[in-house]
C-alpha positions in Angstrom: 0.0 0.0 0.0 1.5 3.1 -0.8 1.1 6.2 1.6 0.0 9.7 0.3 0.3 12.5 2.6 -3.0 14.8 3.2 -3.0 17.3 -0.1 -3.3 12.9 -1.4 0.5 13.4 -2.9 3.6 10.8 -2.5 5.6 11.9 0.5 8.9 13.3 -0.8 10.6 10.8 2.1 9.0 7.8 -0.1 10.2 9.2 -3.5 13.7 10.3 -2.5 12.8 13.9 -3.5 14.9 16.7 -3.0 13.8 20.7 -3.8 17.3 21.8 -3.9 20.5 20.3 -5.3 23.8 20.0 -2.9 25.1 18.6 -5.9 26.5 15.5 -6.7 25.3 13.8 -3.8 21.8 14.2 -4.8 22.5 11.9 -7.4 19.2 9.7 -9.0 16.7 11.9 -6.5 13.8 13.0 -8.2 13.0 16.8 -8.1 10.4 17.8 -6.4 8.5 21.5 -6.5 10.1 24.2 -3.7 7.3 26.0 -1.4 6.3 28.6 -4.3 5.4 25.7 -6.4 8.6 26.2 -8.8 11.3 24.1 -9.4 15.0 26.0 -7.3 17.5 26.9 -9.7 20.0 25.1 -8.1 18.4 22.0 -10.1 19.1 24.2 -13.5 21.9 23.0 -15.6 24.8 26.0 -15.7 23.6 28.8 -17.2 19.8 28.1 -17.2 18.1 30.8 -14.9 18.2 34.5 -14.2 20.3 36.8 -15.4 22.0 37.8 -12.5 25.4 39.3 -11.1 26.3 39.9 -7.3 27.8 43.9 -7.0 28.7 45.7 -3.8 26.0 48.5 -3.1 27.5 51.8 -2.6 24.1 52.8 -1.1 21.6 51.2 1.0 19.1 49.5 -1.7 15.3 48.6 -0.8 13.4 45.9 -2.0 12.3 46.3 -5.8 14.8 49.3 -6.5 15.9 49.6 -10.3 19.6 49.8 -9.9 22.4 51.8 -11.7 25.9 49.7 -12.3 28.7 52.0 -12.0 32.4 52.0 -11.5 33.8 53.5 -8.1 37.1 51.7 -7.6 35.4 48.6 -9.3 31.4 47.9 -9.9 28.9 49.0 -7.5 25.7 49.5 -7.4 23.4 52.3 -6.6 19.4 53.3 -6.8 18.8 54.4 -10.2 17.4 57.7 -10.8 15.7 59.5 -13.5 16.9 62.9 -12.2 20.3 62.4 -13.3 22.2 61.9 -16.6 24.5 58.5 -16.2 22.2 57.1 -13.3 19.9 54.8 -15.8 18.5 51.8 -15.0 20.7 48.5 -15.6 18.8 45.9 -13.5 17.0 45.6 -9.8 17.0 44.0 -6.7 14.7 41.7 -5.0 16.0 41.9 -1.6 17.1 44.6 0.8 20.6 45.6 0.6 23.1 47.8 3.4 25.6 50.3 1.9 29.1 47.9 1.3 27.0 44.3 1.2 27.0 42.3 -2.0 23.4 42.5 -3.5 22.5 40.2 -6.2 21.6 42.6 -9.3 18.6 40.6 -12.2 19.5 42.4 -15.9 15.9 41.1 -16.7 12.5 39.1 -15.7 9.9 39.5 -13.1 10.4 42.4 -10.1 7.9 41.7 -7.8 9.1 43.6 -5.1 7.1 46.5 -6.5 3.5 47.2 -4.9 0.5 49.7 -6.1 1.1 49.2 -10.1 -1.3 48.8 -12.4 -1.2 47.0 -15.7 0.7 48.8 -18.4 4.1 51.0 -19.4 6.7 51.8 -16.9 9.4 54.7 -16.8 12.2 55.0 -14.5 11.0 57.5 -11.7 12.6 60.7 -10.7 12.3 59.3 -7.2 16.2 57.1 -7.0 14.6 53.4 -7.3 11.3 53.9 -8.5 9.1 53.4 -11.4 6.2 55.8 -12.6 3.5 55.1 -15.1 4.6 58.7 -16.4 7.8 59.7 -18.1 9.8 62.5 -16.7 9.7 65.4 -18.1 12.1 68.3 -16.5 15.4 69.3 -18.9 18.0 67.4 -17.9 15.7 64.5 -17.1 16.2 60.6 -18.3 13.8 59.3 -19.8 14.0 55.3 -19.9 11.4 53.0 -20.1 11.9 50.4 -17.7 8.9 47.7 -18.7 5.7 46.8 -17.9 3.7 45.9 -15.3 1.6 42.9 -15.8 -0.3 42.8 -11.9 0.1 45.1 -8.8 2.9 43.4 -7.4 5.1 42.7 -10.4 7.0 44.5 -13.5 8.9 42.5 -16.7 11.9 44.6 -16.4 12.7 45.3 -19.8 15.3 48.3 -19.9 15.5 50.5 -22.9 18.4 52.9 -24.1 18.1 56.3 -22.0 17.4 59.5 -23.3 18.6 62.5 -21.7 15.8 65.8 -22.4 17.1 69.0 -23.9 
């Protein structure tokens, strides 16, 4: 008889599944679904997955900040801001991030560490970090559309080439 646990599927116990991979140790397990109901890209071959790079933050970075790569004695990272010319938007961050810790930059995909969006176009903000359904439109400004927001809760970052107003 074989026991199903009480959602009525195979305990991962009695299939040897794993939701992670240590590597090869985990060896003929079968993969099993993490807690968001995806399969951990630690279970994707090399080079399968985000694009990602981890950067030192020259600033403190919040939770679904579009991010600036720029050189200060090596790459860093900083909020990116539409206020000012060489501050465009190269990626984001998912997590919180203190000034001088490494924070895992995405070049592209899903932020959904955003809140209060609403389904359509995306510019980056004159507020360092944000997005506004609205381009900027001060001299000097950056305009740069940043993607589109498909829910509330999540924009497919899609960065465009800046362009700087007259």
């Amino acid at each position: 008889m074989v026991a199903l646990n009480t959602s009525g599927v195979l305990g991962s116990t009695i299939v040897n599944s794993v939701t992670s991979s240590s590597g090869s140790g985990d060896t003929g397990k079968v993969v099993a679904l993490d807690g968001s109901g995806k399969i951990d890209t630690t279970m994707m071959p090399t080079g399968v997955g985000a694009d990602t790079a981890s950067i030192t933050a020259s600033e403190a970075l919040s939770a679904g900040d579009l991010v600036n790569v720029h050189d200060s004695s090596g790459a860093k990272v900083r909020k990116a801001d539409a206020t000012t010319s060489g501050k465009e938007a190269h990626g984001f961050v998912l997590s919180s991030v203190s000034n001088g810790a490494s924070a895992t930059v995405y070049f592209e995909g899903s932020n959904t560490s955003v809140t209060s969006l609403t389904p359509g176009v995306y510019y980056l903000s004159a507020t360092a970090g944000g997005v506004s359904a609205t381009a900027p439109s001060s001299s000097g400004n950056v305009v740069q559309r940043v993607g589109f927001a498909t829910s509330a809760t999540v924009l497919n970052f899609q960065s465009q080439p800046p362009i700087v107003l007259a």
